[in-house]
C-alpha positions as CSV (number, residue, x, y, z in Angstrom):
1,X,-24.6,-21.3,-33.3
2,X,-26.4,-24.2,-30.9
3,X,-25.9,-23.8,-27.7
4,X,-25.5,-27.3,-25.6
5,X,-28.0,-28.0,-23.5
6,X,-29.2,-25.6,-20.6
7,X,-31.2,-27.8,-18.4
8,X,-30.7,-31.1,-16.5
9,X,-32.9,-34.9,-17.4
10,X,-36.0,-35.3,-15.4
11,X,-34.3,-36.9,-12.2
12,X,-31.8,-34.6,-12.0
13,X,-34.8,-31.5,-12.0
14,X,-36.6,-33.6,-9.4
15,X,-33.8,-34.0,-7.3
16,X,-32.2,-31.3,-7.4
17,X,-35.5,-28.6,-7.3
18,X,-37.6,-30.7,-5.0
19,X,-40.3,-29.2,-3.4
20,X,-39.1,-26.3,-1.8
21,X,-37.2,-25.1,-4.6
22,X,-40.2,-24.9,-7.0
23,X,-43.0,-24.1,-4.2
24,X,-45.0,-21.5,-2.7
25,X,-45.6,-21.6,1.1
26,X,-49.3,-22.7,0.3
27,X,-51.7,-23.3,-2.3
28,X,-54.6,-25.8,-3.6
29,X,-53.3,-28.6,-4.5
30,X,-54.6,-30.5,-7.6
31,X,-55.6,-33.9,-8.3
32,X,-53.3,-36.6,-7.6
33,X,-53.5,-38.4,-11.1
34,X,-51.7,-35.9,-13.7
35,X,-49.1,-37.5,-15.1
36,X,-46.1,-36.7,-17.3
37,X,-47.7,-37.5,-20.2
38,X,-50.0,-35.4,-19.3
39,X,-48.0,-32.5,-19.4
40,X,-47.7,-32.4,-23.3
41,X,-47.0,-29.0,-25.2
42,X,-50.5,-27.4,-26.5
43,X,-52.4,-29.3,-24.2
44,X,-50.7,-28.4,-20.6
45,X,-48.7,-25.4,-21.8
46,X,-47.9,-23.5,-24.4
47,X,-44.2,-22.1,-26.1
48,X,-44.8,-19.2,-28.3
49,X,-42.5,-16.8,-29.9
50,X,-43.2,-12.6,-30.2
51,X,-44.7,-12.1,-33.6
52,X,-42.8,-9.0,-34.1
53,X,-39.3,-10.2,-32.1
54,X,-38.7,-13.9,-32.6
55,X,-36.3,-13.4,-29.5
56,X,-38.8,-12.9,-27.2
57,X,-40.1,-16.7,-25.6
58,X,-43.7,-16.6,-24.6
59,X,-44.1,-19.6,-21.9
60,X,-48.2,-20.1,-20.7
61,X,-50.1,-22.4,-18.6
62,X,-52.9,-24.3,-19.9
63,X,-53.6,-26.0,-16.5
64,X,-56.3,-25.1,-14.2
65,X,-55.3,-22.2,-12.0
66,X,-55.7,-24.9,-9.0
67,X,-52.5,-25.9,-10.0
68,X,-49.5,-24.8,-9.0
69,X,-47.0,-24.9,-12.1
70,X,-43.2,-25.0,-11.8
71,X,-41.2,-23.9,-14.7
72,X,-37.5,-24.8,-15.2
73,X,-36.4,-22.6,-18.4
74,X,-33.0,-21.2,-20.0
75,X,-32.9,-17.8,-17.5
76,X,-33.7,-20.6,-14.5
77,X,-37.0,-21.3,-12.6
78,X,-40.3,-19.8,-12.2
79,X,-43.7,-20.2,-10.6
80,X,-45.6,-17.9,-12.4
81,X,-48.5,-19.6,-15.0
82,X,-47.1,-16.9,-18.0
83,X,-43.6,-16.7,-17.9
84,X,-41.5,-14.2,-20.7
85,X,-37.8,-14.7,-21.7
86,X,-35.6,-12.8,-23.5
87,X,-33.4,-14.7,-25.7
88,X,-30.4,-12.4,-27.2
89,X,-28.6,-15.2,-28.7
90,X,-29.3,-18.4,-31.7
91,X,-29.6,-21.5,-30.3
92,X,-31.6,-24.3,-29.5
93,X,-33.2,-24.2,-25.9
94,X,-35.0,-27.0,-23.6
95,X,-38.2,-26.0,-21.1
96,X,-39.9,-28.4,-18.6
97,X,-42.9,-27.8,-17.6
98,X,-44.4,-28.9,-14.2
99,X,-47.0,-29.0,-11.6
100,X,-47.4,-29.5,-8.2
101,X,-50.2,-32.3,-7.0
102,X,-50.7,-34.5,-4.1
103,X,-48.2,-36.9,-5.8
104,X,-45.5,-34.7,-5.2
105,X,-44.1,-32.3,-8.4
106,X,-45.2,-33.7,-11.9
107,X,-42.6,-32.4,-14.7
108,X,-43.5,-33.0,-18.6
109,X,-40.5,-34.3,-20.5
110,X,-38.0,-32.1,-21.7
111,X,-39.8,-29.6,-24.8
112,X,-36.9,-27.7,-27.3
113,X,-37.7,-24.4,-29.1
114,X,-35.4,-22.8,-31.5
115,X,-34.1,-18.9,-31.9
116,X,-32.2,-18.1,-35.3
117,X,-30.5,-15.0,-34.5
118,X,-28.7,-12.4,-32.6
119,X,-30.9,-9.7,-30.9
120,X,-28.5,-7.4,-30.0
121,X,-31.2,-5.4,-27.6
122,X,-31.3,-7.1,-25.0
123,X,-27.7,-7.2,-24.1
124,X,-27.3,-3.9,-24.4
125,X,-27.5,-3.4,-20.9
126,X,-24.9,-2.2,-18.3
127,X,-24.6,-6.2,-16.6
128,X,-23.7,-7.0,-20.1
129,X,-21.6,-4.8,-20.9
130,X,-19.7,-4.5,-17.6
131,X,-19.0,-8.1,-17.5
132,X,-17.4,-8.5,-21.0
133,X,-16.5,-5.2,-22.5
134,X,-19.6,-5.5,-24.6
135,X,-20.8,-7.1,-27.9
136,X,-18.0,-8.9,-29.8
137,X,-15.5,-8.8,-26.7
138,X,-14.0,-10.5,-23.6
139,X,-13.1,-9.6,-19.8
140,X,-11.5,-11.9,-17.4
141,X,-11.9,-11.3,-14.0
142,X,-9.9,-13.0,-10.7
143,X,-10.1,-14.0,-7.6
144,X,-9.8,-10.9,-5.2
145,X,-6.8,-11.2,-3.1
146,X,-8.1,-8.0,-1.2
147,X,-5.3,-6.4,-2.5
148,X,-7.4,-4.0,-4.7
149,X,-9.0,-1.5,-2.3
150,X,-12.3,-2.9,-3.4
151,X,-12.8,-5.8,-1.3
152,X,-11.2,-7.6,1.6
153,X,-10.4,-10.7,0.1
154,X,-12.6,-13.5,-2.4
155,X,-15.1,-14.5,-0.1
156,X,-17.9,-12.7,2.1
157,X,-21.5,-14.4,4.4
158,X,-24.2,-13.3,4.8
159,X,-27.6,-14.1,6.7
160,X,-29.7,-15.6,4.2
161,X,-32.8,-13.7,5.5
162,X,-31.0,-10.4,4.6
163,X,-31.3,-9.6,0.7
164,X,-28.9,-10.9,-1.9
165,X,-29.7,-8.8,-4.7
166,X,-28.0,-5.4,-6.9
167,X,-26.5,-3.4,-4.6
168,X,-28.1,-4.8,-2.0
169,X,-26.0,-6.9,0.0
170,X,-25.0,-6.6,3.9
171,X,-22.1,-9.5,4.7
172,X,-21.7,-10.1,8.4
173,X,-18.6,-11.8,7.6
174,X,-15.5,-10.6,5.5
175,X,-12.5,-12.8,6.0
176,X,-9.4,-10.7,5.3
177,X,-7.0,-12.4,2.0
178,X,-7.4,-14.9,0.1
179,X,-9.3,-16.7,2.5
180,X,-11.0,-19.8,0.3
181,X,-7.2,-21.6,-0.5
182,X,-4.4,-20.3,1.9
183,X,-2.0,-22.0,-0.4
184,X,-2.6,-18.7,-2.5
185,X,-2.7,-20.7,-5.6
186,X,-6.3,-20.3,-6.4
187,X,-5.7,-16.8,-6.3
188,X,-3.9,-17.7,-10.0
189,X,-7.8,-19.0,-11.3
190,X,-9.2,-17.0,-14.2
191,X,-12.8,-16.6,-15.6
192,X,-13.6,-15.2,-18.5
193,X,-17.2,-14.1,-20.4
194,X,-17.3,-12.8,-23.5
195,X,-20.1,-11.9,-26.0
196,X,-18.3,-12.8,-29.2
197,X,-21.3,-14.7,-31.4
198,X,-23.1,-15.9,-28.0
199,X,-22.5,-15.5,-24.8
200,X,-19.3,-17.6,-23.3
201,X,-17.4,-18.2,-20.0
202,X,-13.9,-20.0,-19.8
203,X,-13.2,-20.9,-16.2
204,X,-9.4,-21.9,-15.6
205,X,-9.1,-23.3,-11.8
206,X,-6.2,-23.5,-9.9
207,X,-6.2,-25.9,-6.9
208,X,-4.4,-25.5,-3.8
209,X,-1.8,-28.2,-4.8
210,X,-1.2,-26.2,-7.7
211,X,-2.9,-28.1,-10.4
212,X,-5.5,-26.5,-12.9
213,X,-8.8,-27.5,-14.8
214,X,-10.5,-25.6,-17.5
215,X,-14.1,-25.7,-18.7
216,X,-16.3,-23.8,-20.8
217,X,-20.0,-23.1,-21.4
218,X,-22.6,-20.5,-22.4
219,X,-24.6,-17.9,-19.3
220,X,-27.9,-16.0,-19.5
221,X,-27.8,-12.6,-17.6
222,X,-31.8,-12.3,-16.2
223,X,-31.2,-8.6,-15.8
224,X,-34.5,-7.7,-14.6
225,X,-33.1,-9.6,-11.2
226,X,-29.5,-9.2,-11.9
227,X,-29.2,-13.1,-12.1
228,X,-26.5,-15.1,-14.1
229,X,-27.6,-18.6,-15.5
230,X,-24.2,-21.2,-16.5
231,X,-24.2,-24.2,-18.7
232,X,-21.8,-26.7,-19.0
233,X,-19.3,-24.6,-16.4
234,X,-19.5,-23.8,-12.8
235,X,-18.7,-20.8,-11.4
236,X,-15.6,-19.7,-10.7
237,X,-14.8,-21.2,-6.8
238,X,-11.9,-23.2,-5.0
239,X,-12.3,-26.8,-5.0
240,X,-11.8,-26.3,-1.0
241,X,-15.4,-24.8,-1.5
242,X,-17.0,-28.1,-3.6
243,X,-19.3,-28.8,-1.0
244,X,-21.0,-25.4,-0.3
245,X,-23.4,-26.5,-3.3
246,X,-24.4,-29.4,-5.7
247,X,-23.6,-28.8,-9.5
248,X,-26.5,-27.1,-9.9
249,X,-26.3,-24.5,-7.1
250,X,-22.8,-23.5,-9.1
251,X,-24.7,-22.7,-12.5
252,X,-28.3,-21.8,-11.8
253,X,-29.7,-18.5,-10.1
254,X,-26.7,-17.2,-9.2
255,X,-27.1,-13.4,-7.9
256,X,-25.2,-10.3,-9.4
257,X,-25.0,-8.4,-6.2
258,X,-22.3,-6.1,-7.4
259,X,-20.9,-5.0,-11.2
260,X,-18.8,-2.7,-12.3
261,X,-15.9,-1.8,-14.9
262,X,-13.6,-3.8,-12.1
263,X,-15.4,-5.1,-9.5
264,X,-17.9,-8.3,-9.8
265,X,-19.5,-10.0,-6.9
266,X,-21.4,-13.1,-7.1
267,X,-23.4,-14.8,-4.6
268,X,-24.6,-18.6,-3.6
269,X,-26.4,-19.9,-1.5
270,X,-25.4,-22.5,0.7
271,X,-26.6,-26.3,0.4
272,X,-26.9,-27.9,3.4
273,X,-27.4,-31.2,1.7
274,X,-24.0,-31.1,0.4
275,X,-21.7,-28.7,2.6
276,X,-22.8,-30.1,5.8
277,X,-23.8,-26.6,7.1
278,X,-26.9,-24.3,7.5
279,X,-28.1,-22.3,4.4
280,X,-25.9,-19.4,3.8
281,X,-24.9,-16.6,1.5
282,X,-21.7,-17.1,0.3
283,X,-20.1,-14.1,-2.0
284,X,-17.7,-14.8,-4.3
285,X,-15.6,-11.6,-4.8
286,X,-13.7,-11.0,-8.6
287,X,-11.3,-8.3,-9.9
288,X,-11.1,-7.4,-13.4
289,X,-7.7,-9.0,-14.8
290,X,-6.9,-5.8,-16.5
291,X,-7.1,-3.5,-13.4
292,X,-5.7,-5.6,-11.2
293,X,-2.3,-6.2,-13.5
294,X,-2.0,-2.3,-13.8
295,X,-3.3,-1.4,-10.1
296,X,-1.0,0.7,-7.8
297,X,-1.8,0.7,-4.2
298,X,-2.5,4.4,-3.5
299,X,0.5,5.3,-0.8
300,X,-1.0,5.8,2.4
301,X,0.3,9.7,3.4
302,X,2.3,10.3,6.4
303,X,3.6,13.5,7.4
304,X,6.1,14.3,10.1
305,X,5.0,14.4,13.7
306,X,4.6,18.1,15.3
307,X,3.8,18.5,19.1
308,X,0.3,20.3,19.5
309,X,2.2,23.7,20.8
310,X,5.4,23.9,18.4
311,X,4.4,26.9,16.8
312,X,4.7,28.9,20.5
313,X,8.2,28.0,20.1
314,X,9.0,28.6,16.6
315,X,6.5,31.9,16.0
316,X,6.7,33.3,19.9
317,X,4.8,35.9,21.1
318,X,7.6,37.6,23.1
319,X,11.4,37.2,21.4
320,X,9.9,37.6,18.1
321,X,13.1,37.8,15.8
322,X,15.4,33.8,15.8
323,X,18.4,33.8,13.8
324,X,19.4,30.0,13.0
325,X,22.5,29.0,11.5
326,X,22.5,25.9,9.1
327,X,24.9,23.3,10.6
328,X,24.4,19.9,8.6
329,X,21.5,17.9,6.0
330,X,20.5,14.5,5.4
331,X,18.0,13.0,3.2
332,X,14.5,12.5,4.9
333,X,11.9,9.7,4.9
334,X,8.2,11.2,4.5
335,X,7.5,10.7,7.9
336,X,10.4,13.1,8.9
337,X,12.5,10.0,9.9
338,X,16.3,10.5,8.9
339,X,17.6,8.3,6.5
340,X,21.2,9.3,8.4
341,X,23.1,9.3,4.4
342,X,26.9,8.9,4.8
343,X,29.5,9.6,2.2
344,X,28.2,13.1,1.1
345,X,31.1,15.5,2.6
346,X,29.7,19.1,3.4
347,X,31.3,22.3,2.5
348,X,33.4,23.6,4.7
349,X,31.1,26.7,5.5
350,X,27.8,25.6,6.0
351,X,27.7,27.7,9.7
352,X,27.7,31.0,7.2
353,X,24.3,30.6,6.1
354,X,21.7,32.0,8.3
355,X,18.0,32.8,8.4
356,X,16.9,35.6,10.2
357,X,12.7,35.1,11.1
358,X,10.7,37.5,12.6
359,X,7.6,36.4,13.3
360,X,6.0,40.0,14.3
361,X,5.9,40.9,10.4
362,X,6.4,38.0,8.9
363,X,10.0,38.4,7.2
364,X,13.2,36.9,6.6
365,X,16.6,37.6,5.3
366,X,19.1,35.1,4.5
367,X,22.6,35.6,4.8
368,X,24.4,33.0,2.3
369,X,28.3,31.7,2.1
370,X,29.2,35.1,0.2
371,X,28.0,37.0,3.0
372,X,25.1,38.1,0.1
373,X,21.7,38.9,2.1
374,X,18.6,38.2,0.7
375,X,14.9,38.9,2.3
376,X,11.2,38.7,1.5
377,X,8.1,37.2,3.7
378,X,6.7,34.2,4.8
379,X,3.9,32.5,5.9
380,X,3.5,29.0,8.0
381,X,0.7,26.7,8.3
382,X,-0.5,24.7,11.3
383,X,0.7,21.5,9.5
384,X,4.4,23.6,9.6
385,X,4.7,24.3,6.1
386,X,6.8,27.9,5.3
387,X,5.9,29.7,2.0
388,X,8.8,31.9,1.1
389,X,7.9,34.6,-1.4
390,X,9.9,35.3,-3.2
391,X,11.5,31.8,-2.9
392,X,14.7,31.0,-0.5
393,X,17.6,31.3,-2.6
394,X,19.1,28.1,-4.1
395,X,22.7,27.1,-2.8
396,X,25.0,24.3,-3.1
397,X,26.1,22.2,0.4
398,X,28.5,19.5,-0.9
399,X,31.4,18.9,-3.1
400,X,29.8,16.6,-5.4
401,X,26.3,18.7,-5.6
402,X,24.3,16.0,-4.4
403,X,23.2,18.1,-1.4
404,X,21.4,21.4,-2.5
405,X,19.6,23.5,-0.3
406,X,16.5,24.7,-1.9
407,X,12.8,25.0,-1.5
408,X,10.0,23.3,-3.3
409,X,8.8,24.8,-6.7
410,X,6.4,26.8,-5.0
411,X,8.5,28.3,-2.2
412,X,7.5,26.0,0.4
413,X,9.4,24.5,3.3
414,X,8.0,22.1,6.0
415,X,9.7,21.2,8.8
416,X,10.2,17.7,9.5
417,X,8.6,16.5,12.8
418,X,9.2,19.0,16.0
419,X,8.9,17.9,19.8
420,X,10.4,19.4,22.7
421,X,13.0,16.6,24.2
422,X,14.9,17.0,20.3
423,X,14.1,20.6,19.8
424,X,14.7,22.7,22.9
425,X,17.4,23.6,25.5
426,X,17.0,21.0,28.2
427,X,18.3,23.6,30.5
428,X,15.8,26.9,29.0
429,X,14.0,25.0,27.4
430,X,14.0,27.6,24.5
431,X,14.0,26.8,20.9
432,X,17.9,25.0,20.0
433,X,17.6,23.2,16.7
434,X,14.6,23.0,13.8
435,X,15.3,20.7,10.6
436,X,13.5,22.0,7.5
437,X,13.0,19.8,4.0
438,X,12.0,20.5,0.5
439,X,10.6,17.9,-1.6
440,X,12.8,15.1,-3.5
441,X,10.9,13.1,-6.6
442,X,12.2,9.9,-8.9
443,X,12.5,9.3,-12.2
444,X,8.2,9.2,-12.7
445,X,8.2,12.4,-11.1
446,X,6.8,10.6,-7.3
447,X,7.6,12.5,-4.2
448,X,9.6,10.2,-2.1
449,X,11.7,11.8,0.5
450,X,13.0,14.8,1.6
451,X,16.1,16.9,1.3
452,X,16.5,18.3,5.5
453,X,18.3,21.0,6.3
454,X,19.8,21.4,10.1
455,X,19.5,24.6,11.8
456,X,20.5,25.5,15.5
457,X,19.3,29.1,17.0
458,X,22.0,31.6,17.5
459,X,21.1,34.1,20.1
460,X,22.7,37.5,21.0
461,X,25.3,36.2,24.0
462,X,25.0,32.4,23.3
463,X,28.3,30.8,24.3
464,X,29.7,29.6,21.0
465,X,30.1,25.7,20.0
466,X,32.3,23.4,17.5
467,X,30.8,20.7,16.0
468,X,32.2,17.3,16.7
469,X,31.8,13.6,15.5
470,X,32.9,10.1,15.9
471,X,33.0,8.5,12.4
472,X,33.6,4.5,12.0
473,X,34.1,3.0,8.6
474,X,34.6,-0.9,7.8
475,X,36.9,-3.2,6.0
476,X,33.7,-2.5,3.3
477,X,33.7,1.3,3.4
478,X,30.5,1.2,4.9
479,X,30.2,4.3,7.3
480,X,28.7,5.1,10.3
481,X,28.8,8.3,12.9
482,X,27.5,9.3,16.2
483,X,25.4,12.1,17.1
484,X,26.9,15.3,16.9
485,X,28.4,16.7,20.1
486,X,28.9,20.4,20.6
487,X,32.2,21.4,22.2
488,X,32.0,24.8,24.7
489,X,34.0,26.9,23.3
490,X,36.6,28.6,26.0
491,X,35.7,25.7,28.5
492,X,37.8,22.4,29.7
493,X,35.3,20.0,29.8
494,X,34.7,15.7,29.1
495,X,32.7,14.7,26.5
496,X,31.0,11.7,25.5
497,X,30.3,10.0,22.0
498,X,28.4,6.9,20.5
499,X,28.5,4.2,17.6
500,X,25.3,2.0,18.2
501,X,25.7,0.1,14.4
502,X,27.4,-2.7,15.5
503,X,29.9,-4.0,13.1
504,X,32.3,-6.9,13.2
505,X,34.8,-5.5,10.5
506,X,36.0,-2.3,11.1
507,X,38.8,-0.2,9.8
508,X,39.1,3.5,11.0
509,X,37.4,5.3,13.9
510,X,38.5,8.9,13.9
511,X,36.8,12.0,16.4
512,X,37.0,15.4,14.2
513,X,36.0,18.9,16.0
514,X,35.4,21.3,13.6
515,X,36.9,24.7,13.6
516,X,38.2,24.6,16.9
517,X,41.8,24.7,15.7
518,X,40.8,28.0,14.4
519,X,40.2,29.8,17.8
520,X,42.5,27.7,19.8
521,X,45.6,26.1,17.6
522,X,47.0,25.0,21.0
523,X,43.9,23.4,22.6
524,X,44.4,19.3,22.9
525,X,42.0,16.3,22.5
526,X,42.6,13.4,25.2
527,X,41.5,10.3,24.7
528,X,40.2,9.2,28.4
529,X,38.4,6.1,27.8
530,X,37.0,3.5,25.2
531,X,34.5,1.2,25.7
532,X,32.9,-1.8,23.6
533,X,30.1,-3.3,24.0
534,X,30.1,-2.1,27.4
535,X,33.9,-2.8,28.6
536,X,36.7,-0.9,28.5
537,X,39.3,-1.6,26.0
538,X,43.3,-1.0,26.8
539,X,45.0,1.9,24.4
540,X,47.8,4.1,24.0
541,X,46.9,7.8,23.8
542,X,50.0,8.8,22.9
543,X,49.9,6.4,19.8
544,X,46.6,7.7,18.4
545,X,47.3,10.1,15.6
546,X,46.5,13.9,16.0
547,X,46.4,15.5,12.8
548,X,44.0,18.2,10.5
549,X,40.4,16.8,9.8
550,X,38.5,16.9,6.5
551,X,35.1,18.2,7.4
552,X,36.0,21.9,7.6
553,X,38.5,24.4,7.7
554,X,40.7,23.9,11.2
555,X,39.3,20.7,12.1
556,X,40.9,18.6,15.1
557,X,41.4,14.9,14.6
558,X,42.3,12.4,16.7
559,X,42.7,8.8,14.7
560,X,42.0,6.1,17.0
561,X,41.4,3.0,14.9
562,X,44.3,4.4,11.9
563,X,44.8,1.6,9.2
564,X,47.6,3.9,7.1
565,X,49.3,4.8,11.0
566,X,50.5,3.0,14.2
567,X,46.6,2.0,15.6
568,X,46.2,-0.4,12.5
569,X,46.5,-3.6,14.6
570,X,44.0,-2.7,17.0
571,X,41.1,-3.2,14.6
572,X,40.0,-6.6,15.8
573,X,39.2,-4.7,19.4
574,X,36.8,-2.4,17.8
575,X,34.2,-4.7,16.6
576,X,31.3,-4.3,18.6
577,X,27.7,-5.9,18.9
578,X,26.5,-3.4,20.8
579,X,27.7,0.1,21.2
580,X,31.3,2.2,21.0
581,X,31.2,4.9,23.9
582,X,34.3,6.9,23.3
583,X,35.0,9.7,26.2
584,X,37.6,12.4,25.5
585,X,38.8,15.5,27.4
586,X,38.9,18.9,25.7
587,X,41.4,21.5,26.7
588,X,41.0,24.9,25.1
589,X,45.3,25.7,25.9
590,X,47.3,23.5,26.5
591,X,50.5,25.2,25.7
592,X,51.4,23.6,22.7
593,X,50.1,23.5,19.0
594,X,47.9,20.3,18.4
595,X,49.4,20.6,15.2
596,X,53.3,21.1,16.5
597,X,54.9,21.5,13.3
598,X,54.1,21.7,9.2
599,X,55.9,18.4,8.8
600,X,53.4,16.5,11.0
601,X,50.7,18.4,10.1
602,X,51.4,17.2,5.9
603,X,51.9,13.4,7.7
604,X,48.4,14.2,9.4
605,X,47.2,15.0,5.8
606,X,48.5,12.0,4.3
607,X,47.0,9.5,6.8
608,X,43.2,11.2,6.2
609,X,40.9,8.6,4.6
């Protein structure tokens, strides 16, 4: 196949190589009278081919060696008097030959030479072979967005008295994105080289306005200096960047500073002629197409936050045996964040699981909802991951099995995120509460959140507690409910609980205390104040519903916001934008049963949600 034509007309080379381009810093200059015609093959230089590998393009001197001689060939420029280039591919080929005089640069006209094959040798190299897959196929590479963990973004500077060479390359500037079109649209540009009979690139260019070019031409790698020579095709660059360089500077010489199966890096330099600016490396960054359509951002870990001295708390040195009780779960974030899941009804009995842990011989024994007991050891890291051996026994939590306490398949446990002001007594300041998770994954098998279980410390003589909460649910069903609250158990006391989801269509607000109906069927719930957003709202105690709760056996309700009971109309009162502070009075006797009768206790039922 011919290839077109590698090298510019005569005034073109002169203007665009011009002294410095094809000089040394000194030398003896030769006489002022050579001419172009001068310059004529066998008699000025010579263009020979390898007797034994046509391929290989002898290009020699004649001239006296008081001449300096400038040679502008298919792999670029040169200012050596013997010049040799490898030629992999058929085509026909133009050399000028020149010298510098007194005049000024002297070129010969343009001189052709032929090669007639393939030579598979010299592309068989790793430049070759990185930047198109190798001999008979094609890679297209982007613009890196710096999306792709291998380079901030499509462009990088550099000094231009620092090296710009193979792995050799030290930017002092690496703008962040796709920093040469903020549009993001040249981000869409493609360029592709392939080695399917010759050597080929395909540029496709999209401009910030969204409107694309295409061109096409043949390159030479010079992989003795990791250089890339274009014809007919510029490099891949965003028209914002036209005047970094002339045409030339996009296609000649252009440095290879880093290749690899998916990374390609390219470097200019640039013209001050045409950009307006000093002489500077610009590095035009690429990602292979391939990688970058299948890359996945490696997840950055987190892991839950533990205070430097949790483990004094949770493995002390003195009260070596804790007993917690499980009271609740929720689904877990992987920083140890709760996700705060609503709609998953508990058992009635979670409080009859508990873990006994003794940290003087490392054991445990778990007492389940059967009253079963099961034991075996465990270790704990410094990160706060248990290893149960064998394994904590597997138990169910919820009605619909959604919530299932377990540990990971290899018997671990962490706990998620421990800190004093959550943890511990604000009174003792002893160990109150631990949440501990187990691994959940998706469909692909990817770990993506936890499964946490809620645990308070029982100690010998602790003053027992019931479990209470404000729920709120909307005209939508969507649910919300306060932190828990823990009622004293044989004391009169206020107590004080929070909605801060603010909702503008609600529908129910009930309080539920679980249990306490069990140790105290005569105890009372008063409702003693209710404020939103701030400001109290008026109500009727005596017309919010007392009835039996759902959330476990012997549960207190009181139905403040009841749309099956005599509440309904206040909904429009209860929407909020800030918080709902409800404050109610507990009384452990108050004489009479807070469920008087069976009859109102089957109306309670048939108001529940």
């Amino acid at each position: 196949m011919k290839i077109k034509k590698l090298l510019y007309s005569l005034a073109s080379a002169l203007m665009l190589l011009g002294l410095a381009a094809c000089s040394p810093d000194s030398f003896d200059l030769g006489d002022k009278d050579v001419t172009s015609a001068d310059l004529v093959e066998g008699a000025a230089f010579t263009i020979t081919h390898d007797s034994n590998n046509p391929n290989i393009v002898y290009l020699k001197s004649l001239m006296s060696d008081r001449y300096q001689v400038c040679w502008v060939h298919p792999q670029g420029r040169s200012l050596d008097s013997e010049v040799e280039l490898d030629m992999p591919f058929p085509g026909t080929y133009e050399v000028q030959f020149g010298v510098e005089t007194r005049g000024g640069v002297v070129y010969s006209e343009p001189v052709q030479f032929t090669i007639d094959n393939f030579y598979a040798g010299f592309v068989d190299n790793e430049l070759y072979t990185m930047l198109t897959g190798g001999v008979g196929k094609s890679k297209t590479w982007i613009p890196d967005n710096g999306s792709y963990g291998l380079a901030s973004g499509d462009l990088s500077y550099a000094d231009p008295s620092t090296p710009a060479s193979l792995n050799n390359f030290t930017p002092n500037w690496e703008p962040s994105g796709n920093y040469t079109d903020d549009t993001g649209n040249f981000s869409k540009s493609t360029m592709t080289f392939d080695l399917i009979n010759g050597a080929h690139i395909k540029t496709t260019t999209v401009a910030p306005d969204g409107t694309s070019t295409n061109d096409e031409g043949t390159y030479l790698i010079d992989t003795d200096n990791a250089q890339i020579t274009l014809t007919d095709c510029q490099l891949l660059h965003s028209p914002n960047f036209d005047k970094a360089e002339d045409d030339a500077g996009w296609k000649n010489n252009i440095r290879i500073i880093a290749l690899s199966e998916n990374q390609l890096r390219l470097c200019v330099l640039r013209n001050p002629q045409t950009s307006g600016e000093g002489e500077w490396w610009l590095c035009f960054n690429f990602v292979s197409k391939d990688f970058a359509d299948n890359y996945e951002a490696p997840e950055v870990e987190v892991y839950p936050t533990m205070a430097d001295n949790w483990k004094d708390y949770v493995m002390p040195k003195n009260d070596k045996i804790i007993t917690y009780k499980l009271t609740g779960f929720d689904w877990y974030n992987k920083d140890g964040s709760a996700k705060n899941v609503t709609g998953v009804t508990a058992n009635n009995n979670l409080e009859d699981m508990t873990i006994k842990m003794n940290s003087g011989n490392y054991t445990y024994e778990l007492t389940d909802f059967d009253s079963k007991t099961h034991s075996g050891t465990f270790t704990v890291t410094d990160d706060g991951v248990y290893t149960f051996t064998p394994a904590l026994s597997e138990l169910n939590l919820s009605s619909d099995g959604r919530a299932v306490f377990k540990c990971n398949d290899d018997g671990t446990m962490r706990i998620l995120g421990f800190d004093e002001a959550s943890n511990c007594d604000p009174q003792t300041g002893a160990l109150s509460s631990i949440v501990w998770g187990s691994k959940e994954f998706d469909d692909q098998g990817k770990f993506y959140q936890y499964m946490g279980y809620k645990f308070e410390v029982v100690r010998a003589g602790a003053v027992k507690t019931y479990s209470a909460l404000l729920h709120f649910f909307d005209v939508n069903w969507a649910t919300q409910t306060s932190d828990p609250v823990y009622i004293t158990d044989g004391v009169d006391a206020d107590y004080t609980f929070t909605l801060s989801q603010p909702n503008s269509s609600p529908y129910g607000i009930y309080l539920d205390v679980v249990k306490i109906l069990e140790d105290h069927p005569n105890c009372d719930i008063v409702i003693k104040d209710i404020k939103v957003d701030g400001q109290s709202v008026a109500f009727d105690d005596a017309t919010i519903d007392r009835g039996a709760g759902d959330d476990g056996p012997n549960a207190a309700r009181r139905y403040i916001l009841n749309p099956w009971g005599a509440t309904a109309g206040d909904a429009s009162k209860y929407a909020f934008t800030s918080t709902i502070v409800v404050t109610v009075s507990v009384k452990m006797d108050n004489g009479t049963p807070f469920i008087a009768a069976a009859a109102k206790a089957s109306k309670a039922k048939r108001m529940r949600r």
